[in-house]
C-alpha positions in Angstrom: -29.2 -3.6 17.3 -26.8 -5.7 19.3 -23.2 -4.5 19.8 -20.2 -5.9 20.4 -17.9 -5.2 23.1 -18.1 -1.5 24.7 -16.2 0.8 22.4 -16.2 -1.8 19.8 -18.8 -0.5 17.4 -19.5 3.0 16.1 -21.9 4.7 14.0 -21.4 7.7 12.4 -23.9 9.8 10.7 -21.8 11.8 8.3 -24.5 13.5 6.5 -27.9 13.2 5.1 -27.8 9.5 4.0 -24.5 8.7 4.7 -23.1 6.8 7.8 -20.2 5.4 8.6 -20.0 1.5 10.5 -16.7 0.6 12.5 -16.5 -2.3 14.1 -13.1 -3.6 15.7 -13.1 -7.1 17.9 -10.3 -7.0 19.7 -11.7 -9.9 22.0 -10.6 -13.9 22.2 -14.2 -14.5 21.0 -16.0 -14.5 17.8 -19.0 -11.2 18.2 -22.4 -10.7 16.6 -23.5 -7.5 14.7 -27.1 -7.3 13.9 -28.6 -4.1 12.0 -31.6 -3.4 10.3 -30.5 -1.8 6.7 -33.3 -1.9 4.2 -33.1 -1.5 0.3 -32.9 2.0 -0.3 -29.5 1.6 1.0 -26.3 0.7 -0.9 -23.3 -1.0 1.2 -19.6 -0.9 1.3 -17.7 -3.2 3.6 -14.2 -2.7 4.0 -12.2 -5.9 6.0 -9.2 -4.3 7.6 -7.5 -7.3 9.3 -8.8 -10.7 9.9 -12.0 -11.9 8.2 -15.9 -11.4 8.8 -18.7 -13.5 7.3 -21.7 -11.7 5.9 -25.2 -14.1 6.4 -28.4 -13.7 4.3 -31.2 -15.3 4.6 -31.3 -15.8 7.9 -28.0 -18.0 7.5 -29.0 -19.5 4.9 -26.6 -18.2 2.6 -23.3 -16.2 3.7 -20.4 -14.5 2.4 -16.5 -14.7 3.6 -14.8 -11.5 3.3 -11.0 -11.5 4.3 -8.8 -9.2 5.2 -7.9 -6.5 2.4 -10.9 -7.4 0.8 -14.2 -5.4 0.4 -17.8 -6.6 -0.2 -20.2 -4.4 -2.1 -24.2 -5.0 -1.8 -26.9 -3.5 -3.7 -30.5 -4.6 -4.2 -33.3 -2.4 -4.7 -35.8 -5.6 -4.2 -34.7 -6.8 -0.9 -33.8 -5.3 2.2 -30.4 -6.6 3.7 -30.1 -6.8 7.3 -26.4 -6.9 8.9 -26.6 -9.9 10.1 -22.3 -10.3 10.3 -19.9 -12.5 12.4 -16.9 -10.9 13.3 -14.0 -13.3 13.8 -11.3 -12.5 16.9 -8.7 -9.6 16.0 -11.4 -8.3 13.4 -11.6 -4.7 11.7 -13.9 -3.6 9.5 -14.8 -0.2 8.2 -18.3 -0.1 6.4 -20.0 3.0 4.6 -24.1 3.0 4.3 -25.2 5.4 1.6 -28.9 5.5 0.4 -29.7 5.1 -3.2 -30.6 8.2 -4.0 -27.4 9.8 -2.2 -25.2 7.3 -4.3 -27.0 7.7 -7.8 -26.4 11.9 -6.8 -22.8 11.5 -6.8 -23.2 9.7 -10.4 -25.6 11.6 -11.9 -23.6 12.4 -15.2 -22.2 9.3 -15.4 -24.4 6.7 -14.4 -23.2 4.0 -17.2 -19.7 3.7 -15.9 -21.0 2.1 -12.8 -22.3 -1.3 -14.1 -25.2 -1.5 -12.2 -26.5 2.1 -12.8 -26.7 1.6 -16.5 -30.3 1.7 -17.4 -30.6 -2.3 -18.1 -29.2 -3.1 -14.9 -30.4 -0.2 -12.2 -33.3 -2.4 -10.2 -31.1 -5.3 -10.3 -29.3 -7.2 -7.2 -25.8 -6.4 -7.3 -22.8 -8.1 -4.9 -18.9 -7.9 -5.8 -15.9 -8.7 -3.7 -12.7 -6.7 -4.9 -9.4 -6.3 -2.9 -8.7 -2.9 -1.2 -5.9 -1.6 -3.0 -2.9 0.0 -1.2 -3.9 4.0 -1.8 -7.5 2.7 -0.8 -5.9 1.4 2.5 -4.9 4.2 3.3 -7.8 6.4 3.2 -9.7 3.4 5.5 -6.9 3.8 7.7 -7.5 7.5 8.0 -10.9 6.8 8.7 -10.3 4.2 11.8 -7.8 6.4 13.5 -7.9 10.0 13.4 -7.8 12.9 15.9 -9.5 16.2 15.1 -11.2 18.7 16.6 -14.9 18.1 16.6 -15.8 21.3 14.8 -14.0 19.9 11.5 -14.6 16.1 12.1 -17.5 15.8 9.9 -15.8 17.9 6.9 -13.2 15.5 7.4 -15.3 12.3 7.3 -17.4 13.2 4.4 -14.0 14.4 2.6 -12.6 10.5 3.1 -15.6 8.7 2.1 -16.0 10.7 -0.8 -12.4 9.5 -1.8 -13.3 6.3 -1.3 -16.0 5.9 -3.1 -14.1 7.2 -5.9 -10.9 5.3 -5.2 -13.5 2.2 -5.2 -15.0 3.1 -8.8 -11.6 3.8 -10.2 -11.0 2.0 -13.1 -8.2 2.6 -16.1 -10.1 4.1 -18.7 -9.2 0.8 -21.3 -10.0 -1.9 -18.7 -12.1 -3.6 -21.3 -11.7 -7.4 -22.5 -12.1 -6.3 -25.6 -9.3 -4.5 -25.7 -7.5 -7.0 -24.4 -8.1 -10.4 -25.0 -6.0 -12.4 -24.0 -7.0 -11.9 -20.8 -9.6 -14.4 -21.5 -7.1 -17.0 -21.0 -7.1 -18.6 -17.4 -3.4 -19.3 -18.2 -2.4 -15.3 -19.2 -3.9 -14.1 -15.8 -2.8 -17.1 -13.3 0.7 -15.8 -14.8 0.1 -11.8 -14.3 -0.8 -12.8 -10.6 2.2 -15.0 -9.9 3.9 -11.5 -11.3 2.4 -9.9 -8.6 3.2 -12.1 -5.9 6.8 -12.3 -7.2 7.4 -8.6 -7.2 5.5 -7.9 -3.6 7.7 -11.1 -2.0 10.8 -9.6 -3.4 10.1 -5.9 -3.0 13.2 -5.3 -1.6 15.3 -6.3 -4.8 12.5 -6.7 -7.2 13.6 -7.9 -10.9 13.4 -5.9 -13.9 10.7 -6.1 -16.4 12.2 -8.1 -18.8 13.2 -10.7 -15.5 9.8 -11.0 -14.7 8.6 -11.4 -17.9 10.9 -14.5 -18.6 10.2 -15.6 -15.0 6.8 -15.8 -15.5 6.7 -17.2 -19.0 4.9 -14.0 -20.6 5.5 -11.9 -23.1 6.9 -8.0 -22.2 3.7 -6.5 -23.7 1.4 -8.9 -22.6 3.0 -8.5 -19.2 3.0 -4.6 -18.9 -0.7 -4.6 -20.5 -2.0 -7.3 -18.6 -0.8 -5.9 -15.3 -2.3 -2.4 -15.7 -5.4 -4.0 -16.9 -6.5 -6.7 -13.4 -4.6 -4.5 -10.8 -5.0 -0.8 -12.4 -1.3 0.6 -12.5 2.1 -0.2 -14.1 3.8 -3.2 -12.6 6.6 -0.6 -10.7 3.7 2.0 -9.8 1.7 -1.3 -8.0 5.0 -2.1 -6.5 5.2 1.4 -5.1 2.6 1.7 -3.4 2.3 -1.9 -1.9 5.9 -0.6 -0.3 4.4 2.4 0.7 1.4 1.0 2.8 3.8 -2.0 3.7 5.8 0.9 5.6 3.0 2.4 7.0 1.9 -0.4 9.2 5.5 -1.2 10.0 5.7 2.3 11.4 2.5 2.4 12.8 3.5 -0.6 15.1 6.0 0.9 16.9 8.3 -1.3 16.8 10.8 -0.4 14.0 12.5 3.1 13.4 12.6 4.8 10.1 15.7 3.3 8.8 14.6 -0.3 9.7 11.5 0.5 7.8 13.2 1.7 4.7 16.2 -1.4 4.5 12.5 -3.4 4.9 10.8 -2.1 2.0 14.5 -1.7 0.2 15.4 1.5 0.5 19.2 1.6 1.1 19.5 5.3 2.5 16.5 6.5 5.1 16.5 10.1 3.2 15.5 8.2 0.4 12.7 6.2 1.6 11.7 9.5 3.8 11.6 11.7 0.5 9.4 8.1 -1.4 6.7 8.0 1.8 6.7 12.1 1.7 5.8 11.7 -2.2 3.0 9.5 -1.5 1.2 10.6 2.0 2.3 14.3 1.9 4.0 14.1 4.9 7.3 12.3 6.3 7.4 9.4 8.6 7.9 10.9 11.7 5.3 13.7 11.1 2.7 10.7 9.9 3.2 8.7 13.2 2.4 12.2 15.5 -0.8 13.0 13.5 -2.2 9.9 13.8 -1.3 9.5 17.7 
């Protein structure tokens, strides 16, 4: 294995197949990670910030992944070597779980993971998704937390058993076939400009019916369309995108609570206080102390 900078990579055994990769350059300088993972293993990687390429092949071939974006490998014909260049100011989180561990945690529900189903379970398998905001959260838990080592592993195993299912979550009608016209290149360029719209006007977002004529697309197709590529109602997306938006703002240090909350358009702080208590459990200020 080569590592990066001291204190720059850890690996975590969390339990019987199961281990957790974190690697953080914090350096000027581009860093090489090399690690032997053969094909009994399946792969989650997580980007945090920055980006990271991923080479096959002996660079041959490589993948990009970016920051809030994750990269999936499976292949049960072809060992897959980390072989990953991790650009300056670089996070990632990655989780290693065998085969056999991963089909366990399926095991009554093997078809609702595409490539468990029985046509598809000794196929080669790669997907890039975006880490969506309740999933950044749970990888945020993961790169910064401070327990006592007698409940650290009960901890860890707890998180990345959230995130594997955070991962697989999928609205139980996220079908094409139940809706269409999401066929049409046109339909979803116009429920992503949607998105952008509402998350670069979260403060004073528009109504429904505003976006709808803003983005030149019907209410229902709209409402429909949205739940079906990003997996939540238009305001429930918005939500939470405000919610880890704060996060990170608070987590700099540099902003109090009510510069936070006018930020993410609360207009009172008791109000945003009571929104980020209804979506981490906890308040602000309580937040920032457990994760010093």
């Amino acid at each position: 294995m080569k590592n990066i900078a001291s204190g720059s990579y850890d690996e975590i055994l969390v339990e019987d197949g199961i281990y957790i990769l974190k690697i953080q350059n914090d350096t000027q300088e581009p860093k090489l990670i090399a690690r032997d993972i053969d094909s009994s293993y399946i792969q989650f990687h997580f980007c945090l910030k920055g980006r990271s390429k991923f080479n096959f092949n002996e660079g041959n071939y490589y993948l990009e992944v970016n920051e809030e974006n994750s990269l999936l490998l499976y292949n049960t014909q072809k060992d897959l070597p980390l072989d990953l260049v991790v650009s300056p100011g670089s996070w990632l989180l990655s989780v290693v779980m065998t085969i056999r561990k991963f089909h366990s945690l399926f095991s009554d529900e093997a078809d609702y993971i595409p490539f468990l189903s029985e046509e598809n379970k000794e196929k080669k398998y790669y997907s890039q998704e975006i880490v969506s905001p309740a999933t950044a959260v749970v990888l945020s838990q993961l790169m910064n937390y401070n327990l006592h080592p007698s409940i650290k592993k009960l901890y860890l195993k707890g998180k990345v058993y959230e995130l594997i299912s955070l991962y697989f979550n999928k609205t139980e009608d996220a079908d094409l076939e139940q809706c269409p016209y999401l066929a049409d290149e046109d339909n979803v360029r116009r429920i992503k400009m949607a998105k952008e719209i509402m998350i670069s006007r979260m403060a004073e977002p528009p109504t429904l019916a505003e976006l709808s004529q803003e983005v030149g697309l019907g209410l229902k197709k709209l409402k429909e369309g949205f739940k079906q590529i990003y997996g939540d109602s238009v305001f429930g997306f918005l939500f939470d995108y405000k919610m880890e938006y704060a996060r990170k703002m608070l987590e700099t240090g540099k902003h109090n609570v009510n510069e936070v909350g006018l930020k993410v358009g609360y207009s009172t702080a008791s109000h945003f206080i009571a929104s980020f208590k209804k979506k981490f459990g906890t308040t602000p200020k309580k937040y920032l102390t457990s994760n010093v």
